[in-house]
C-alpha positions as a Markdown table, in Angstrom:
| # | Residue | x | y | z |
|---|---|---|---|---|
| 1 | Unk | 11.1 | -23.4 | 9.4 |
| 2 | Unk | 11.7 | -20.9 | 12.2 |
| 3 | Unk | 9.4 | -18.2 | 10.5 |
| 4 | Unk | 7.1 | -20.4 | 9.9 |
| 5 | Unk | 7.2 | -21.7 | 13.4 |
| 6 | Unk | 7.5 | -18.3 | 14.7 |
| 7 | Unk | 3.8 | -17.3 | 12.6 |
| 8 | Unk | 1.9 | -20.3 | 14.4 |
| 9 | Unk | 2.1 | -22.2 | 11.4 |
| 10 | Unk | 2.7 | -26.5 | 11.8 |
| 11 | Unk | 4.6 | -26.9 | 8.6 |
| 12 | Unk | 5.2 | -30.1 | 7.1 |
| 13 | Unk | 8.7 | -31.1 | 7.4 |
| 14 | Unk | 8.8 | -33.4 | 3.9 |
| 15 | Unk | 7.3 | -30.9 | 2.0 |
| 16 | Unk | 9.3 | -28.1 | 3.4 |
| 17 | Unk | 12.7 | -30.4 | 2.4 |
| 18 | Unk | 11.3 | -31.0 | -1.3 |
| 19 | Unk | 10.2 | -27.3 | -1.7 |
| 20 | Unk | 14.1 | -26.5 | -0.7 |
| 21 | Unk | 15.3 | -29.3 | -3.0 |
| 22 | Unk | 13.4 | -27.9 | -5.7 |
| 23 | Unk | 14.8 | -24.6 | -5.4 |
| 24 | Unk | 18.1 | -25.7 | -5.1 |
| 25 | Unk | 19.0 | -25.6 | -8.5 |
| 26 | Unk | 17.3 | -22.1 | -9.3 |
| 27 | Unk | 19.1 | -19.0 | -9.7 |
| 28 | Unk | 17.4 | -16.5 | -7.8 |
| 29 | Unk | 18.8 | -13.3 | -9.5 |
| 30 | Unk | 17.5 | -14.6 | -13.2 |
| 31 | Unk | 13.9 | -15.7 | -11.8 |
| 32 | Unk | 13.5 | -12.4 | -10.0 |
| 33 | Unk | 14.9 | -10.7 | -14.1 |
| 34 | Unk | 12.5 | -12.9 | -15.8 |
| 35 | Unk | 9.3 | -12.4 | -13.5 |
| 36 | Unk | 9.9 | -8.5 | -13.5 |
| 37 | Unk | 10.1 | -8.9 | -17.4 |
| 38 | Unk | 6.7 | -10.5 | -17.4 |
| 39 | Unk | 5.5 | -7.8 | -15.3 |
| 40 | Unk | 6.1 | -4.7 | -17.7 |
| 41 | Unk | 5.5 | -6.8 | -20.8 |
| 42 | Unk | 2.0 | -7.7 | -20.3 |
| 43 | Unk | 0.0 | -5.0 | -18.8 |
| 44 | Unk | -3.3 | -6.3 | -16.6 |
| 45 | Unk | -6.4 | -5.4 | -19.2 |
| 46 | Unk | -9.6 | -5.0 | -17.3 |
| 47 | Unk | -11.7 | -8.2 | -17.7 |
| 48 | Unk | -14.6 | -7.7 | -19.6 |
| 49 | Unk | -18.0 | -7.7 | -18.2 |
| 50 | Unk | -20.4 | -10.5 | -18.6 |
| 51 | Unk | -23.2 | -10.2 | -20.8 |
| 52 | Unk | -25.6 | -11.0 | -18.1 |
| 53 | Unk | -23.9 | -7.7 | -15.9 |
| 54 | Unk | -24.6 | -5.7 | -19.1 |
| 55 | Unk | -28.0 | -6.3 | -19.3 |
| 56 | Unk | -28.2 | -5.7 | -15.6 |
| 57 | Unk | -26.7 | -2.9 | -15.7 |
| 58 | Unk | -28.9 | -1.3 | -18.6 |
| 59 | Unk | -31.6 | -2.3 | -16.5 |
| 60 | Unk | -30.5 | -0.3 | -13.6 |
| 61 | Unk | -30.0 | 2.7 | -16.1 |
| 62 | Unk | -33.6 | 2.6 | -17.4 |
| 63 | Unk | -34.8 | 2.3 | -13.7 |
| 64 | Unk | -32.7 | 5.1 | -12.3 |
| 65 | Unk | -34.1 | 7.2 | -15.8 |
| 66 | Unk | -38.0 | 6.5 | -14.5 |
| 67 | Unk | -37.1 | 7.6 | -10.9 |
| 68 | Unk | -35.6 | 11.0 | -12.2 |
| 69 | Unk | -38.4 | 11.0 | -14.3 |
| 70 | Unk | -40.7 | 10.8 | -12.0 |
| 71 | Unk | -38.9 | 13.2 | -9.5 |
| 72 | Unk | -39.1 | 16.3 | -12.0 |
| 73 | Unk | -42.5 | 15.5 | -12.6 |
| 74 | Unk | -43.3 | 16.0 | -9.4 |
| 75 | Unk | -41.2 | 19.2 | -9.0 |
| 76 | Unk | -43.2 | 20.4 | -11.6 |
| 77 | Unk | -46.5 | 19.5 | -9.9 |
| 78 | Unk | -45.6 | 20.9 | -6.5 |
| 79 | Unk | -44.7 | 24.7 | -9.0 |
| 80 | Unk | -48.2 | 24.5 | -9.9 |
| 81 | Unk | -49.5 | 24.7 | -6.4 |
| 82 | Unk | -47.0 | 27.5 | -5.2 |
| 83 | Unk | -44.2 | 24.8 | -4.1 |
């Protein structure tokens, strides 16, 4: 209660005595074994992208492709002319 107190934070003194109650009965030392277990079993995969994103992004590609395009087009204009 005092660090909560202490960070400007009203805490609600049921809840707070339940959330103790709760924890009473749990050994620290095995959650903390358990959780770091879960950690090094199952390692975060990259979500895929949506389908939508996909298309968006090929989009983007075939856009960026023009504008080059275009750009060495002009290069190649402006090397006629003595650019």
């Amino acid at each position: 209660m005092k660090v909560l107190k202490a960070a400007n934070i009203n805490p609600d003194v049921n809840r707070v005595k339940a959330l103790v109650a709760s924890l009473s009965e749990v050994d620290i030392d095995e959650a903390i074994k358990s959780a770091s277990s879960l950690v090094t079993a199952a390692p975060a995969a990259a979500p895929a992208p949506a389908p939508a994103e996909k298309e968006e992004k090929k989009e983007e590609k075939k856009e960026e492709k023009k504008e080059e395009k275009k750009e060495e087009e002009f290069m190649g204009l402006g090397a006629l002319f003595g650019g």
